[in-house]
C-alpha positions as CSV (number, residue, x, y, z in Angstrom):
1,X,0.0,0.0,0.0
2,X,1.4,3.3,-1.0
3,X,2.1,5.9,1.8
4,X,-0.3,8.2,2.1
5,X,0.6,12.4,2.0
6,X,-2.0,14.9,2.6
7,X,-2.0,18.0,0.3
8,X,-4.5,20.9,-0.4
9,X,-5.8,22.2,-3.5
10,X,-4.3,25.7,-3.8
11,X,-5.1,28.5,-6.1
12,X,-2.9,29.0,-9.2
13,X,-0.9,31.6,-10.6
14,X,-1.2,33.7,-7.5
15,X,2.3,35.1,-6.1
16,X,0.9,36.3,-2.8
17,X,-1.4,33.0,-1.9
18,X,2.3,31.1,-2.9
19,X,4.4,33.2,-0.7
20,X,2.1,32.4,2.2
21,X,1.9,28.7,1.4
22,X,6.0,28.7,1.4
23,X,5.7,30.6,4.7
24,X,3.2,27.6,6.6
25,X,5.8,25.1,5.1
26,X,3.9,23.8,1.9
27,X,5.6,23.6,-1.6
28,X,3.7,24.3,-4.8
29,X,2.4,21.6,-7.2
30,X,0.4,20.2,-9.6
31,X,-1.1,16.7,-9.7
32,X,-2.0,15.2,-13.3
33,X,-2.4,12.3,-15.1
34,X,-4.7,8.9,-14.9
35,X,-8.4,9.5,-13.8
36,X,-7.1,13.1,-12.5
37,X,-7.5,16.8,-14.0
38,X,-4.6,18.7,-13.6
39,X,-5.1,20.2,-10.1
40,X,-2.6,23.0,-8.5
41,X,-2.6,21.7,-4.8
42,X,0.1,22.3,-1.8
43,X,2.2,20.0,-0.6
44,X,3.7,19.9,3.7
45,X,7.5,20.5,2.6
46,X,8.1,17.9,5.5
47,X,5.8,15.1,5.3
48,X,7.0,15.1,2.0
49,X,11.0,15.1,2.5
50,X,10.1,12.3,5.2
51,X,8.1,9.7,3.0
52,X,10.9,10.2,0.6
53,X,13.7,9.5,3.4
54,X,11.4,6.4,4.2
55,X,10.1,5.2,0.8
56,X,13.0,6.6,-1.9
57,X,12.8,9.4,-4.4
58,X,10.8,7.2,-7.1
59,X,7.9,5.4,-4.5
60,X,4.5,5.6,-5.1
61,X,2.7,7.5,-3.0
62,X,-1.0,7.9,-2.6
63,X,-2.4,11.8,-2.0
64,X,-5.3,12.4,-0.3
65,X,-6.7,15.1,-1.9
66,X,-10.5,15.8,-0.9
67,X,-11.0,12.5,0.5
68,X,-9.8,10.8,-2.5
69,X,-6.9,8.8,-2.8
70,X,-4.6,9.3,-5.9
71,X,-1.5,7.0,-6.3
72,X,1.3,9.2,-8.2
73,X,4.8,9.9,-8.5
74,X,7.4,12.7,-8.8
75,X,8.1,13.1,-12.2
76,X,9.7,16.7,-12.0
77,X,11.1,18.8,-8.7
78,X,12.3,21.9,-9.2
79,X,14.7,23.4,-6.2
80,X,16.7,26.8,-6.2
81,X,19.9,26.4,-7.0
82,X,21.4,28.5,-4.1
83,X,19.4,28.1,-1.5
84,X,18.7,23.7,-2.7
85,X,14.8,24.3,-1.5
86,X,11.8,22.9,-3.1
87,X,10.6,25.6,-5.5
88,X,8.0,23.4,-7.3
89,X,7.0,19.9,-7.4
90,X,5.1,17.5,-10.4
91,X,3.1,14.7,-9.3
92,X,2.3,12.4,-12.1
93,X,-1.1,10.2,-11.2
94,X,-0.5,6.3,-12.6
95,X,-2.5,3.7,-12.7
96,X,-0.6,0.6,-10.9
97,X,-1.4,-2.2,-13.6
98,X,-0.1,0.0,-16.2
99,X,3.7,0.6,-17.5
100,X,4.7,4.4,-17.5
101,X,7.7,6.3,-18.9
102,X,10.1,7.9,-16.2
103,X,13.8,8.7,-15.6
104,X,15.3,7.7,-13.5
105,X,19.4,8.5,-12.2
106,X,22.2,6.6,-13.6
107,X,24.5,5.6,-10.5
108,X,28.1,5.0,-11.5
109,X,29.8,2.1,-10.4
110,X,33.6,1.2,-9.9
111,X,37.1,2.7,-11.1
112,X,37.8,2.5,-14.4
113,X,41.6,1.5,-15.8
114,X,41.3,4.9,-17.8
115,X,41.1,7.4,-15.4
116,X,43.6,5.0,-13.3
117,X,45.7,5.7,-15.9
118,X,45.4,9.8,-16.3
119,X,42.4,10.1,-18.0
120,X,38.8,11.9,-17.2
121,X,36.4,10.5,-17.0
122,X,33.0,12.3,-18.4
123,X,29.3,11.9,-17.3
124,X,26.7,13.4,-20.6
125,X,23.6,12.3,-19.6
126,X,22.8,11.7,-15.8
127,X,19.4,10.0,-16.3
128,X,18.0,7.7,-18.5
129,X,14.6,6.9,-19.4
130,X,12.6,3.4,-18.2
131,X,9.2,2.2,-19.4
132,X,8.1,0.5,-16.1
133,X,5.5,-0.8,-13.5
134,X,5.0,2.1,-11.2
135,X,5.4,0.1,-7.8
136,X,8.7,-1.4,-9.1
137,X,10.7,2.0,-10.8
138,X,14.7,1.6,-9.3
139,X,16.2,4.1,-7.2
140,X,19.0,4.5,-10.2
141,X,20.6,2.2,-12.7
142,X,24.3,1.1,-11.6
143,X,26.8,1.4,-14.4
144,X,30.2,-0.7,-14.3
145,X,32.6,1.3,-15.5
146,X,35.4,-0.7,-14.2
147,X,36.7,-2.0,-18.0
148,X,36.6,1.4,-19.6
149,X,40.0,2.7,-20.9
150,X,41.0,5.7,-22.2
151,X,38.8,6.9,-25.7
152,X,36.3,4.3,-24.3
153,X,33.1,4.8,-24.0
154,X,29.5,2.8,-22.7
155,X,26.5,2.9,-24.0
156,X,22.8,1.9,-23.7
157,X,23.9,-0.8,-26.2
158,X,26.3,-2.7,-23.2
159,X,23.6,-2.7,-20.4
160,X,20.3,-3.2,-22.1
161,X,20.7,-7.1,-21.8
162,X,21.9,-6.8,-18.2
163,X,19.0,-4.4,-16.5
164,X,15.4,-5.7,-15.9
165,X,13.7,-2.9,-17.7
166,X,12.7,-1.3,-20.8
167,X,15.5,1.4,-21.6
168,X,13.9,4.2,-23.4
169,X,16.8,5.3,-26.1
170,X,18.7,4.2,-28.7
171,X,22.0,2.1,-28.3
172,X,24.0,4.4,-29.4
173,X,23.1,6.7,-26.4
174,X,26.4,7.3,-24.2
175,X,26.4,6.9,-20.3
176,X,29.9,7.4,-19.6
177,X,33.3,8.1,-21.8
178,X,36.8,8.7,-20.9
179,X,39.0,11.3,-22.5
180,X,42.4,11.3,-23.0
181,X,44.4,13.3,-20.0
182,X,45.5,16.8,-21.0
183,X,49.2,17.6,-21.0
184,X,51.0,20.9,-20.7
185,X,52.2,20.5,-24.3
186,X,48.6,19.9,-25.9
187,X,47.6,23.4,-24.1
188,X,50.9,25.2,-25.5
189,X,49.4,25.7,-28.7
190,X,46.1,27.6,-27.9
191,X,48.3,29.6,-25.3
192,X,50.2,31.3,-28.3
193,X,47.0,31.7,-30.4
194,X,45.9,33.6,-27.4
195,X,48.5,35.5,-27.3
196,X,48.5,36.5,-30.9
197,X,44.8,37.1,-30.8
198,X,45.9,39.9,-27.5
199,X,49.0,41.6,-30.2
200,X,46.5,41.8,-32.4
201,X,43.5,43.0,-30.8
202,X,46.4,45.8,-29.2
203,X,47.7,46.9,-32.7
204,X,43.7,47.4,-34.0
205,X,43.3,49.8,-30.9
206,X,46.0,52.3,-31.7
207,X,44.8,55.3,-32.4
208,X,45.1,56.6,-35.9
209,X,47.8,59.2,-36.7
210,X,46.7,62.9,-36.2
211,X,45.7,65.1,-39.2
212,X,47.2,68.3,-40.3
């Protein structure tokens, strides 16, 4: 049985009802999706932050919104970037028997014999996309990146076989690559272009010779 989270309905696209919600501890959101119109409600910042401490960031959970019951997710949180508090929340409503697109993080794994050896080792896309039951989404998808040497790189095409869900991109999509380590010498080059680019940009500004 989901956990259950009490919100309010809340009226929309009103700054001063929103600043007094943030004030009595609710965050802003908007419930939508199976049997449900979309409905701005108001969510208690901690009641939520605890079912997620309890339950994980992807569990269902079931909102009681006018005595009714709606099982949904979070499909989008939006936090301020400074501050890292809830700005605006999503909550997609599912229906339980029913597969539903989500994202979820990808979570890597291991040291790989690249960045042992010098290289870097790069991240492009952080999520990835599952088509899944809603009461058995992952926390994240794990990805080994223990054989990866330098100029390698892993795809969706190396883990598809080995996750239990539907992966949502084409093969070709890259989860983790590792470039080649930067030496002194490789930057020497754009050094002296920058430096030309400066002599340059200094002769352009000399004034022009007086006139008689």
């Amino acid at each position: 049985m989901p956990e259950t989270l009490q919100v309010k309905k809340r009226q929309a696209h009103k700054n001063s009802v929103l600043r007094e919600l943030r004030q009595d501890g609710f965050v802003p959101a908007v419930v939508y999706g199976y049997q449900v119109n979309t409905t701005p409600i108001a969510v208690n910042e901690r009641d939520l932050e605890k079912k997620l401490r309890e339950e994980g960031r992807n569990a269902v959970l079931s909102l009681e919104l006018d005595g009714k019951h709606v099982n949904a997710v979070l499909s989008e949180v939006q936090k301020d970037p400074l501050k890292d508090t809830l700005i605006h929340l999503d909550f997609l409503a599912v229906n339980m028997n029913r597969k539903i697109e989500m994202e979820v993080p990808i979570l890597i794994v291991g040291e790989s014999v690249g960045v042992k050896e010098g290289g870097s080792l790069q991240q492009p896309n952080r999520e990835i996309t599952l088509f899944v039951e809603p009461s058995n989404i992952p926390e994240s998808i794990e990805v080994d990146i223990t054989e990866l040497g330098i100029g390698d790189s892993l795809a969706v095409v190396d883990i598809r076989e080995q996750v239990d869900f539907d992966v949502l991109h084409e093969d070709d999509f890259v989860l983790a690559t590792v470039l080649p380590p930067v030496s002194d010498k490789d930057l020497e080059p754009s050094l002296e272009e920058g430096e030309v680019e400066a002599d340059n940009g200094k002769e352009a500004e000399d004034p022009s010779p007086l006139e008689n």
